[in-house]
N, C-alpha and C positions, 0 to 999 in steps of 0.2 A: 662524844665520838659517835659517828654513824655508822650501828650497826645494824644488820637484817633484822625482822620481824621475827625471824624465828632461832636467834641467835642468843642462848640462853648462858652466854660466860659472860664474865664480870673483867671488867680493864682498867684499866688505869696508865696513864701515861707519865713520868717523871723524868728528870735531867737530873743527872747528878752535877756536883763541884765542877767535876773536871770535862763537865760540856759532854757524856755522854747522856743519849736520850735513849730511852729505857719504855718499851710497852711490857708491863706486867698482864698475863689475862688467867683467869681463873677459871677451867673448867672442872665442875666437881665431878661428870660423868666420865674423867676418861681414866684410863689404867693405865696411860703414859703420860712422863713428861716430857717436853718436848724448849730448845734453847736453839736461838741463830743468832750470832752476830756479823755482820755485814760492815765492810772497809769503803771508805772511798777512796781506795786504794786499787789499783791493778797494772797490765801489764802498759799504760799508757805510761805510769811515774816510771818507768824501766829506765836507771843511766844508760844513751846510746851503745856505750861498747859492753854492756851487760843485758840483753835482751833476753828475757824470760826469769829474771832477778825473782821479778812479784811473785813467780808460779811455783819457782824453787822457795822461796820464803814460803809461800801455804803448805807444803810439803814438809818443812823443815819443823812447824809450829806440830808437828803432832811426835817429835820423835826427842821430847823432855825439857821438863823446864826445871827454874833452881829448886822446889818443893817436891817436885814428881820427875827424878832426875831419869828414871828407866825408859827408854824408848818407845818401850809400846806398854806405856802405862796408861793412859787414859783407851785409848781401843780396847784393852783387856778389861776396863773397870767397867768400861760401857756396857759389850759383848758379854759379860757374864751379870750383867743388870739387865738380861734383855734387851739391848738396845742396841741404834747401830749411828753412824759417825761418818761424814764426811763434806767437801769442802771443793770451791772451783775457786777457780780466778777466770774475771774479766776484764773488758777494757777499763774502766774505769771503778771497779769495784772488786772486793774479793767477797767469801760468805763462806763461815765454818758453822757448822750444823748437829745436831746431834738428837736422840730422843733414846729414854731409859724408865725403868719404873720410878712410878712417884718418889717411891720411900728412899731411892737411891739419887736423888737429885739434888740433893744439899754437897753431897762428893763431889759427884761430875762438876756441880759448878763451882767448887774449891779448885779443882783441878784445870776445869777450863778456863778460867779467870786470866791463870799464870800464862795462858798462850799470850796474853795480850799485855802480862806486868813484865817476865822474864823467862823467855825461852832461853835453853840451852845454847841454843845454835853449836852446838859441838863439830870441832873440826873431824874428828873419827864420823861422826853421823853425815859432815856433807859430802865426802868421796863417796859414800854407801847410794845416800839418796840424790846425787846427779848421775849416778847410773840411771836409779828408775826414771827421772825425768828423760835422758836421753831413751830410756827405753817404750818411757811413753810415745815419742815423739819416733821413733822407729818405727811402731806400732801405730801411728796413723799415716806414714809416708806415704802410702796409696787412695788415702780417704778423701774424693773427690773434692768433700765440703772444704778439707784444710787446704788442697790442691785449688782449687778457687778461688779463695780466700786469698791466698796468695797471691794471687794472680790480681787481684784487685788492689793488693797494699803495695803495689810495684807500682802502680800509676795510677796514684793519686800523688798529691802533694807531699815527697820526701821529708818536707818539715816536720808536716802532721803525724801524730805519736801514733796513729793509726798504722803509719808505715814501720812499722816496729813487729819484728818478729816475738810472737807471743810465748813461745812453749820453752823458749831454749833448748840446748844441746850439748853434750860437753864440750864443744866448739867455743858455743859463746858465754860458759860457764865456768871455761878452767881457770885452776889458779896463776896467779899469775906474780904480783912482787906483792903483793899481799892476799892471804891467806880468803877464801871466796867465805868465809863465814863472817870473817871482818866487814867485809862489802852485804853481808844480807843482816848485820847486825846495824848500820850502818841506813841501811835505809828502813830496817824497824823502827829504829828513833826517829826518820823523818817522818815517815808517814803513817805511823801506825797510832794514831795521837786521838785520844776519845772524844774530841767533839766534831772528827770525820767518824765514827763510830755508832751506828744505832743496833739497838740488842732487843730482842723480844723474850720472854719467857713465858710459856704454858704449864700450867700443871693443876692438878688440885687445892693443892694450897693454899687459904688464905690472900689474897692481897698482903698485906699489914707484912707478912710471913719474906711471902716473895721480895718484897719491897726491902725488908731488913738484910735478906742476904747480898739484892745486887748491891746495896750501900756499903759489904762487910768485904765482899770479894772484887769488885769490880772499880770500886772509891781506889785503889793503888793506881788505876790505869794513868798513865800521864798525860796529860790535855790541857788545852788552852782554849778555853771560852771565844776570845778573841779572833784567835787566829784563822784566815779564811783559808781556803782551800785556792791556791792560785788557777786563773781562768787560762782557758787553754785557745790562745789567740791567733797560731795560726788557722785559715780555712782548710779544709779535708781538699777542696780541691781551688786550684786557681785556673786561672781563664782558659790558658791551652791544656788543662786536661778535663775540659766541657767539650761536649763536639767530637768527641770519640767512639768508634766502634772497637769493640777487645771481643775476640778470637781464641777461644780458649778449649784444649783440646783435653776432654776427658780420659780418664784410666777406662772405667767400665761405659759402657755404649751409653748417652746421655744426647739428647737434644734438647738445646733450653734455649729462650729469650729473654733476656730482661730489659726491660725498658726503665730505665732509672731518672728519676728526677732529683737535681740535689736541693736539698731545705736547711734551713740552718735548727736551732734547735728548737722541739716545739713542744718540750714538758708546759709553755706556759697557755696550751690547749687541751688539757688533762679535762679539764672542768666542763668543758664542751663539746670534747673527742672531734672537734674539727676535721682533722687529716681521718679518724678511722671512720668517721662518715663518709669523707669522698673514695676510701678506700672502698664501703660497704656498696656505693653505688658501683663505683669500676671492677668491684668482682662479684656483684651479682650472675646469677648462673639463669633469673628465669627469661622466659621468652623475648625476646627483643634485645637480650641484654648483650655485650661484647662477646662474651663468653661461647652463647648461645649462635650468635652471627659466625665467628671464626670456626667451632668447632661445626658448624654446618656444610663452610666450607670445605672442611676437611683438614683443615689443618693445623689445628691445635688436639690436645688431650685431655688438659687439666690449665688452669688460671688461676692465679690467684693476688690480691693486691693489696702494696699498703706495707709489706715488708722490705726487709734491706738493715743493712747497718744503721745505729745512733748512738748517740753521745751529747756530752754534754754542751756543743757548738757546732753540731751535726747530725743531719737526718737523710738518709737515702729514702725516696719513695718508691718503690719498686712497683712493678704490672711484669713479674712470671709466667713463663706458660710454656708448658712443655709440648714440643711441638712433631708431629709427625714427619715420614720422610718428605713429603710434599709439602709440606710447613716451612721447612728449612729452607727450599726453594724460592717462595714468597714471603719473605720477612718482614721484606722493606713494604710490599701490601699489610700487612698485618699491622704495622707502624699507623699507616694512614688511615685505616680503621680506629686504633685507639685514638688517635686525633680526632677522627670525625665523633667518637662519643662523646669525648671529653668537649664537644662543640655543644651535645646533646645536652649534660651538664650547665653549662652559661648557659645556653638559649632558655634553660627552664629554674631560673633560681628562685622562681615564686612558687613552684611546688615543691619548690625541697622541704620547707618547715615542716609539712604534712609527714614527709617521710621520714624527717629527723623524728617526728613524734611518735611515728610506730616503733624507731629503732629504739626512742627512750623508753618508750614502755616495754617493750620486751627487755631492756637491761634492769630495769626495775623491778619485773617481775622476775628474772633470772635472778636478784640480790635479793627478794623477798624467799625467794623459793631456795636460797642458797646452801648446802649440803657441807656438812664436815668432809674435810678432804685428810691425806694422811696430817697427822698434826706435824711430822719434821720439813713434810714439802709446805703446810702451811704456815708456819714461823719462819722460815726461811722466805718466803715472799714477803712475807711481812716486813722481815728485815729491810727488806731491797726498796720496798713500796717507803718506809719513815724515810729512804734517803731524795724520795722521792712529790711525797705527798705534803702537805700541812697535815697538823693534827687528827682534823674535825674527820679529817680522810681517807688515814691510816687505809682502814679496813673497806669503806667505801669507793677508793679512788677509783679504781678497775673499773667501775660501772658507774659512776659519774655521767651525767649526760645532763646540763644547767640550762640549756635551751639554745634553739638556730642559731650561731653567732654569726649574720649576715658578714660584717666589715672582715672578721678572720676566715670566713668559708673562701670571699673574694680573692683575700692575700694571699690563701694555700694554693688556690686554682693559678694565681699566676705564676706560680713554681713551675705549671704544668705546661710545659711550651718548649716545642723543637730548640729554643736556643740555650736553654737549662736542659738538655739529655743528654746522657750516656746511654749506649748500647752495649748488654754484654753477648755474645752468641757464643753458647759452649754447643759442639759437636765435633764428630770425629773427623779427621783426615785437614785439620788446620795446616798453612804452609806459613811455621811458625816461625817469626823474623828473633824471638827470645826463649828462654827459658828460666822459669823461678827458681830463683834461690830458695834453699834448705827443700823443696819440694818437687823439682826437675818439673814442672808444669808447662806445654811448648804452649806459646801463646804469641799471637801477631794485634800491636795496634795501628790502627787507621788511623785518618780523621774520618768524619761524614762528610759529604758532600756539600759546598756551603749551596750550591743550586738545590739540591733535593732539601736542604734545611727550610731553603726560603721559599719551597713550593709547599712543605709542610705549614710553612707558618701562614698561608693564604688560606688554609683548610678551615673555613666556616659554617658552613653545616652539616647535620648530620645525616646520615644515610635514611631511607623512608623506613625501612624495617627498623628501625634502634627503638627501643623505649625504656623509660626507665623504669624501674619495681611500681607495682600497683600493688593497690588496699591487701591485706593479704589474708585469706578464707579460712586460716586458720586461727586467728585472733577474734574472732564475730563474739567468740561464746565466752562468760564472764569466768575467769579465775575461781573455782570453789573447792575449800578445802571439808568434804567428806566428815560428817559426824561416825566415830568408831562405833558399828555396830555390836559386836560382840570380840572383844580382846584374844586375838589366837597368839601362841606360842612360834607353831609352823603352817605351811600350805596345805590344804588340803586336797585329796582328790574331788574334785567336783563330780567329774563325767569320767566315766569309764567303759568305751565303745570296743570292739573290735578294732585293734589299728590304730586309736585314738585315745589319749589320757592328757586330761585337762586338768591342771592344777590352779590354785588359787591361793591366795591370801592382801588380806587388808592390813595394810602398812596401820600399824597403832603405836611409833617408836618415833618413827624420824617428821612424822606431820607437815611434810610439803604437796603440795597440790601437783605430784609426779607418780612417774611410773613405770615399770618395766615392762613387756610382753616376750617372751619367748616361744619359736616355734619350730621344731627340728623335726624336719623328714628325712628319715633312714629311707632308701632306695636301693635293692641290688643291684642297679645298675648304676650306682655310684661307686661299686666299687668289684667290677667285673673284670676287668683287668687294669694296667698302668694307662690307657689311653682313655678310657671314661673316668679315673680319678683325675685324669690333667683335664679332659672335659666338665667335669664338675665346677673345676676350681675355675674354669673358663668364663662357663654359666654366670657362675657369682659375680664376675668383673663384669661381664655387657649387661647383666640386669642392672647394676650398680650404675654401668655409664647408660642405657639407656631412658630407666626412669628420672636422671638426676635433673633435669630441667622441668619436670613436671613434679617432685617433689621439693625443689630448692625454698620455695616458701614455706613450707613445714620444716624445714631446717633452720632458717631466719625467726620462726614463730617457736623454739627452744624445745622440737621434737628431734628427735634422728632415728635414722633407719641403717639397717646393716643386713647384709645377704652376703655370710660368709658361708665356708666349706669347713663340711667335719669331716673324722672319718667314719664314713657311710653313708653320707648325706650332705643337707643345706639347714643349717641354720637361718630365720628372721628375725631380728633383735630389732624392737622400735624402743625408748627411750624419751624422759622427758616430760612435758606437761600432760595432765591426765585428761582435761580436756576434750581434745579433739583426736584421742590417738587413737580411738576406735576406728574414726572416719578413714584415718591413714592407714590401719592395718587391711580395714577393707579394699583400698583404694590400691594397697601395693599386692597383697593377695590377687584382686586381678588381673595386675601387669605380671605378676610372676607366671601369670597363663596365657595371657593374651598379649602382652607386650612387643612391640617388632624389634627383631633385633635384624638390621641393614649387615647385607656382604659385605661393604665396608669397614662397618665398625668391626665385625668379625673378624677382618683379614688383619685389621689393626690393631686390635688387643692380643689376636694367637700371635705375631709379630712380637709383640713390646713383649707377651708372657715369654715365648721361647726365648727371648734375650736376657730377660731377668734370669730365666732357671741356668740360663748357659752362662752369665758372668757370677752366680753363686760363688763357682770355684774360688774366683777373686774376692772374696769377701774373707775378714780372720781366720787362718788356720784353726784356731780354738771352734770358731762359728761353726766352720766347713768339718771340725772333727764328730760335734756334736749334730750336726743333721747327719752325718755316719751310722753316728749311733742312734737317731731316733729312728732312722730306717731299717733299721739292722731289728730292733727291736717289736717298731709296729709295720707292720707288714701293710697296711693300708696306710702307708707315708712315707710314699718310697723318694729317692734322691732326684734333688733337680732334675740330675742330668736325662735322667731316667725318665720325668715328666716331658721335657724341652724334647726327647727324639720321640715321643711315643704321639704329642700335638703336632707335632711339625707337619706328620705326613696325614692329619685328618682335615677333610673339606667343609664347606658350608653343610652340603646335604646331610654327611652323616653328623654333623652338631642338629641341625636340626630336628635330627630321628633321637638322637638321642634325648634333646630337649623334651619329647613326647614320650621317649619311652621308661624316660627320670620317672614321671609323676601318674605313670599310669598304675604302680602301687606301691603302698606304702607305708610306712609305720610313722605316726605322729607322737610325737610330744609337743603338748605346750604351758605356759604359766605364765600366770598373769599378778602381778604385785604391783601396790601401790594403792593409790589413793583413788579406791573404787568397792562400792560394796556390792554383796552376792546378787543383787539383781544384774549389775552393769557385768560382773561377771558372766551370768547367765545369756545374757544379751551376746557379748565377744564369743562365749563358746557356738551358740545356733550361727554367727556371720561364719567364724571360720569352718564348722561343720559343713555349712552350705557350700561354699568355693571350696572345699575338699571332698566331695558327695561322689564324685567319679572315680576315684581312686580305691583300688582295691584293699583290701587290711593285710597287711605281710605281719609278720611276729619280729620287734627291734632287736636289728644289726648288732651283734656282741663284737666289740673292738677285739682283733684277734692282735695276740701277746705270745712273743717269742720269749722262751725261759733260758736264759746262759745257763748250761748246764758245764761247762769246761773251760778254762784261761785261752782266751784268743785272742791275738796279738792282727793287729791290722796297721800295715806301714803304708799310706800314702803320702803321692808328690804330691807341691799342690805349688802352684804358679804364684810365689810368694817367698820373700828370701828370709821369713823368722821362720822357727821350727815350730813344735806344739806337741802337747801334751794330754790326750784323755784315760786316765782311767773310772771304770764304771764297777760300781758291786750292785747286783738288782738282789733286792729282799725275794728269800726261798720260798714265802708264802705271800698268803695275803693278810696275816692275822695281823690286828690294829696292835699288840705288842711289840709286833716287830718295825713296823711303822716306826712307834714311839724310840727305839732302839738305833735305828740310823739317824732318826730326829736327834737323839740323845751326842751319838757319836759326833754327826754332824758339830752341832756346839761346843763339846767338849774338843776337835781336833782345828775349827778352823780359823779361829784366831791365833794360834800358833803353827800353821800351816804359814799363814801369810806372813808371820812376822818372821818367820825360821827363812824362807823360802824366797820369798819379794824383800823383805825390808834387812835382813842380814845376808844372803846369798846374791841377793841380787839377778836373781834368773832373769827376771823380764818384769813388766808391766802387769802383764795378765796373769795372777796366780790367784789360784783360792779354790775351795769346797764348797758344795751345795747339795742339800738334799734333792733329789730328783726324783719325782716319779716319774714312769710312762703307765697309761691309760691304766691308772687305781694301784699298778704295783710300786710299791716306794724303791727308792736305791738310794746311791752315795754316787756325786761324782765328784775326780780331783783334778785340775787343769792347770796348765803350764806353756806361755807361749813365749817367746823368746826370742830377741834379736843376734845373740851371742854364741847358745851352746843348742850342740845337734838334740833331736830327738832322743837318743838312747841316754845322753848324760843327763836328760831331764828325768828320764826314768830311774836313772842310778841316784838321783839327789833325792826323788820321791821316795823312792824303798828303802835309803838310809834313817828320811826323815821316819818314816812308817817303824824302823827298826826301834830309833831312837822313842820313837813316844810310847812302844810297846815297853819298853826295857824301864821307863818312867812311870807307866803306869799303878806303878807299887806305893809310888809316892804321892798318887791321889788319896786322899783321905775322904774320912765322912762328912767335915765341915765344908769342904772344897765342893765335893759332889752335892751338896745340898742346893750350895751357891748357885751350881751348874743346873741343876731341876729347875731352882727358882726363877731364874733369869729365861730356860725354855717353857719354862711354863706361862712367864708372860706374852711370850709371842705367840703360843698356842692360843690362850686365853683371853688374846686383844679381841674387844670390843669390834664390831663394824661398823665405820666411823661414818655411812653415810648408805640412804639406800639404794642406791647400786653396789655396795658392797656388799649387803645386804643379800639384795636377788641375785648377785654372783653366786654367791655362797648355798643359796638354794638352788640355784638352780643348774649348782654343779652336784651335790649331793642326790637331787632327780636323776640325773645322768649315771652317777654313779650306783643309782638303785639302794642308797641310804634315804629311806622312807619314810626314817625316825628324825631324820637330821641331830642325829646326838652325833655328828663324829669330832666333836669338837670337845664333847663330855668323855667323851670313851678313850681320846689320847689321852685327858688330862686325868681319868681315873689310872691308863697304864703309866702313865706318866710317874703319878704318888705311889704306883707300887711295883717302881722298876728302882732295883737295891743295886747299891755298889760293884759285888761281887756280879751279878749277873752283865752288867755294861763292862765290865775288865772281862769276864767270859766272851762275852760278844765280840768282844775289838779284839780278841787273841783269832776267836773262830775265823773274823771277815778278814784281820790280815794275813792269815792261813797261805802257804808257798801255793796249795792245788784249790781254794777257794775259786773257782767259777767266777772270771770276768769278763768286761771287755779292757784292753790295751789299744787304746790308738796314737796313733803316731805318723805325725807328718814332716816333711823331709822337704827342700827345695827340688823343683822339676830339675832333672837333667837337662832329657832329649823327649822329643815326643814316644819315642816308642818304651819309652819308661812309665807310662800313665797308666795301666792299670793297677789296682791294689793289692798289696799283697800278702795273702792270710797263711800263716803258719796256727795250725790247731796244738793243743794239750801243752801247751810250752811246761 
């Protein structure tokens, strides 16, 4: 099997009897285990008059099978193992997932085994759980993606199982002359068969070990060696639904193109990345490039290409690109420009090889330099990658690149032609001839023009400005991975100026030739009033959009750059190969000063921003409760809306007084990790001390922190027909006991929150707890969003529940309670599985002014000596009638003149 160079777990691949294929991998450094298995199964096998079957079956497999008959038994066995659990359905596939501590992983996979020998399917449990499914599906009603989506599976080919509604609803789920458990037991037998089945397992464990148990637990699964998976033979689209333009009118303000090319399927250029080559040339962003030419124009934002729907006898090619008001106007130009690239394309197929070979080497060295990701997102892909790859591949396929395939480059490109297009154009004020089912989406289709088709298809050369990507300057300098000079623990202060603190540390853990750099400037005039905070956040987006064509080859060469907005300032985050990110940190340090930012692009990002901050509202009640409350809380992060009127009415002149009078002083932080030693250190501190030399030293912006000192209730409308649910407890100190104490609670209340709440009550979709801090102070919050029941009766089901686990609490014992430590102690106590989690983790402790970086030692000390009696103390004090919180609550809008929010104090 091909694994990374620096990929130190041990694999093994096996089939069992029954035709399931099995990766076993041994990691000895990690403190979780981690299990995925993956279906080829999904919502395509859905019998027509049962649409969403597959989604309701993933749903149903966690709520008891003949061995573990209790509902929320393996979630509880997980969650107090430390671990956490869950599962999608797609077109063609399903994936249940899970990760828990080592020593706990012989259970779970006792337990998960039976999802796939004998679930329950209990008729009491399917009335319960096709509410949530309808209430999931409530709960995305407005979500443009599935409103799209939609919009797409109505015209195409009605045969194709594409056209199949995916989510269900109690509509297309009720019962009917037989019982709907019968109909999903019914197609567990047909499809749920182990050699459509691949499974991976992580853990410490032995091979030998792992190997015995999937043979002891997973040997029951029923499978037939033999049996294929039937080929899915009608086409996605047939003749007259080519040659169309679709008209599709968004909920929230959206301008989009997409230029769609249909393919049939093209897993059998995984080996060559064929299609994501021609992809990488048609969304290059540098000079000369499509990208580059349109948004000059003026009339694009963003591009991008090579995505779209696929499956197993289809591939949509997509070319995106979100387009401004002036964009929308000229479409049909913007068409004949990508034609004339894609002319640039053919006219030069004897330079491609060259450029396929920088793109292989950079995937190369991206799979040489490749980083632990979380283990349950990375067995989970795994899963999906064996339904996918041959063996040798498994773990390599992603980054495969076997050399130019001249005759398959040919055959892709002729996919690419005005007589294979679909046009989709989503924007507002459509004069819609339909509307989608299950998702009310108004949408008009066309045809295209067959004259304008056949004038496109005469389009043979390309524009004199077009070119395609050249050698690229950040690749010159050879790959080298750093001998560890001396072994540190944490970062150290390097430089410690007036103004400025420079920290350091040599990556001696993860040994890839990467790195992090961090650079935060506090400014008071980041945070002067609500109109230089929305000018902040301004800042960051045009420097973002005006260097990206002069940095896109440093992004192609496995660097990135970020210039985001804190509060009190601008963060620079570069990432990626250690290399050459000196050169880039230099090189973006002076566009952060010197860079032009055009009245245009100005007038076009304060645009796009005031319409993002003003369709907030329309985003989740839960979302929309919770930036409520973050603003309520940090005073330097105030509400969209609040941002959206304070931009509106500022001009170019004063952005650009403010641009100058950001960085005329300022408080620096920076740090540098990874794979570079104290001299190269030394070197990055004198470049950015140089480009910051004009800047005066201010003393760093303290994040200012509102204290709920009394129960405040805040009821808003919000333009959305479910209700919703926030309460908030913020910790009365800052002491890292207390911390550990909501940590604790947390754990201990919120796997029975959700199973009491969501999976017996049936509120809604969106239910659950999480520990929360704002800016270093921890809290508790508990959320409840709902298609069904108003605002106050969420709060009457929470305070019962709250009653009820209080009045339970007596019934916690000390083996239970231990149970509860040991499973938060592993989540505390995870490993950082990669380094960027690594320098996250530093370099939020910097910020926080933890100096020691023990706060990971210091939970886990309060942690071992936080006793029974004081957590039952605690949860009596926080559920307390006059305990200090927030209440929020949100309500469907009336009338307009019902929109502001309404605060009642001391309740």
């Amino acid at each position: 099997m091909n694994i990374s160079r620096n990929d130190n777990r041990a694999y093994r691949a096996i089939t069992l009897d029954n035709g399931l294929k099995v990766l076993l991998v041994q990691d000895k450094d990690s403190t979780k285990a981690a299990a995925s298995m993956a279906i080829n199964a999904g919502h395509f096998d859905d019998p027509l008059d049962r649409q969403g079957l597959a989604h309701f079956l993933e749903h149903m497999l966690f709520l008891g099978t003949d061995q573990y008959p209790d509902s929320g038994s393996f979630n509880n066995f997980v969650s107090q193992a430390g671990g956490n659990t869950n599962a999608w359905t797609g077109t063609e596939h399903t994936c249940y997932f899970f990760d828990i501590n080592n020593q706990a992983l012989e259970g779970a996979l006792a337990q998960f085994s039976r999802f796939f020998i004998a679930p329950l399917l209990n008729p009491a449990e399917t009335e319960k759980e096709r509410n949530a499914i309808d209430a999931e599906f409530k709960l995305k009603i407005k979500d443009d993606g599935r409103r799209i989506y939609q919009a797409h599976k109505e015209t195409v080919n009605p045969a194709h199982p594409f056209a199949k509604f995916s989510v269900g609803n109690l509509q297309t789920l009720a019962d009917r002359e037989r019982c709907i458990s019968d109909e999903l037991r019914d197609f567990f037998t047909n499809h749920y068969q182990a050699q459509w089945m691949t499974l991976v397992i992580c853990a410490n464990e032995p091979l030998d070990t792992l190997a015995q148990w999937v043979r002891h637990y997973f040997s029951p699964i029923k499978g037939d060696k033999d049996q294929v998976k039937p080929a899915i033979n009608e086409p996605l689209y047939r003749a007259q639904d080519i040659g169309k333009i679709l008209h599709i009118e968004p909920h929230k303000h959206m301008q989009k193109l997409i230029v769609s090319f249909a393919m049939p399927n093209i897993d059998d250029f995984y080996r060559h990345k064929t299609v994501s080559f021609i992809a990488h040339l048609l969304g290059y962003e540098g000079a000369g490039s499509l990208y580059s030419i349109l948004k000059e124009q003026g009339w694009i934002n963003a591009l991008s290409a090579g995505g779209g729907i696929n499956g197993s006898n289809f591939k949509d090619f997509n070319i995106s690109m979100a387009l401004t008001d002036e964009g929308i106007e000229y479409f049909e130009d913007i068409i004949e420009i990508v034609f004339e690239y894609i002319c640039l394309i053919n006219d030069n197929t004897d330079k491609l090889p060259r450029l396929y070979q920088d793109k292989k080497n950079l995937l190369q060295i991206a799979f040489d330099n490749q980083e632990k990701s979380r283990l349950i997102d990375w067995v989970s892909n795994l899963s999906i990658n064996m339904q996918h790859y041959d063996e040798a591949n498994y773990v390599q396929g992603d980054y495969l690149m076997e050399g130019f395939n001249k005759a398959a480059h040919e055959m892709a490109m002729q996919w690419l032609t005005p007589q294979n297009m679909r046009l989709v154009l989503i924007h507002p004020g459509v004069e819609a001839e339909h509307t989608t089912a299950w998702y009310n989406t108004p949408y008009k289709v066309e045809a295209i023009s067959p004259h304008w088709l056949e004038s496109l298809s005469h389009i043979n050369k390309p524009l004199n400005t077009m070119l395609l990507p050249t050698a690229n300057p950040y690749l010159t300098k050879e790959v080298v991975l750093y001998e560890v000079e001396k072994p540190q623990t944490k970062p150290v202060l390097l430089v410690k100026e007036p103004g400025f603190d420079f920290w350091f540390k040599q990556d001696n853990t993860f040994r890839v030739a990467k790195g992090h750099f961090y650079l935060a400037m506090d400014s008071h005039f980041a945070v002067k009033d609500v109109k230089h905070m929305a000018l902040t956040r301004l800042f960051s987006d045009l420097f973002m959009d005006s260097v990206g064509e002069q940095f896109y080859p440093a992004e192609l060469a496995g660097l990135s750059y970020h210039l985001t907005s804190h509060q009190g300032g601008l963060t620079l985050h570069t990432a990626g190969l250690s290399t050459s990110q000196l050169e880039l940190v230099e090189q973006l340090l002076d566009a952060l000063f010197n860079v032009d930012i055009c009245a245009r692009r100005f007038a076009e990002y304060k645009k796009q921003l005031v319409r993002h901050w003003r369709n907030s509202n329309q985003n989740k009640p839960v979302s929309e409760l919770f930036s409520v409350l973050g603003a309520k809380i940090m005073p330097w992060n105030p509400q969209p809306n609040e941002l959206a009127t304070a931009l509106k009415n500022t001009c170019f002149q004063q952005f650009n007084e403010f641009r100058v009078d950001f960085f005329k002083a300022l408080h620096v932080e920076s740090f540098l990790h990874g794979n570079w030693q104290h001299t190269d250190a030394k070197v990055f501190h004198k470049k950015v001390a140089e480009h910051l030399k004009s800047a005066a030293a201010i003393e760093d912006l303290t994040r200012p922190l509102r204290e709920i000192d009394q129960v405040t209730r805040c009821q808003l409308e919000l333009p959305c027909s479910d209700h919703a649910m926030v309460i908030y407890y913020q910790a009365q100190t800052s002491d890292v006991n207390e911390k550990v104490k909501l940590m604790a609670l947390n754990h201990l209340i919120n796997q029975d929150y959700f199973n009491e709440l969501r999976t017996t009550q049936q509120l809604g979709y969106l239910v659950g707890t999480g520990y929360a801090p704002f800016n270093t102070r921890a809290g508790i919050a508990f959320y409840i969003q709902s298609p069904k029941f108003e605002a106050q009766t969420l709060l009457h089901r929470h305070n019962h529940f709250v009653s009820q686990f209080i009045a339970n609490l007596d019934a916690l014992d000390e083996t239970a309670w231990q149970q509860h430590k040991q499973g938060l102690a592993t989540h505390i106590a995870e490993k950082d599985k990669n380094l960027r989690l690594r320098s996250q983790r530093f370099w939020l402790a910097i910020g926080n002014k933890d100096h020691n970086f023990h706060m990971q030692k210091r939970l886990l000390e309060a942690l071992h000596t936080l006793t029974l009696e004081q957590i039952k103390a605690y949860t009596m004090a926080i559920f307390a009638d006059d305990r200090p919180r927030y209440e929020l609550l949100s309500s469907a809008k009336v009338n307009k003149s019902q929109k502001m929010p309404l605060c009642s104090q001391s309740l």
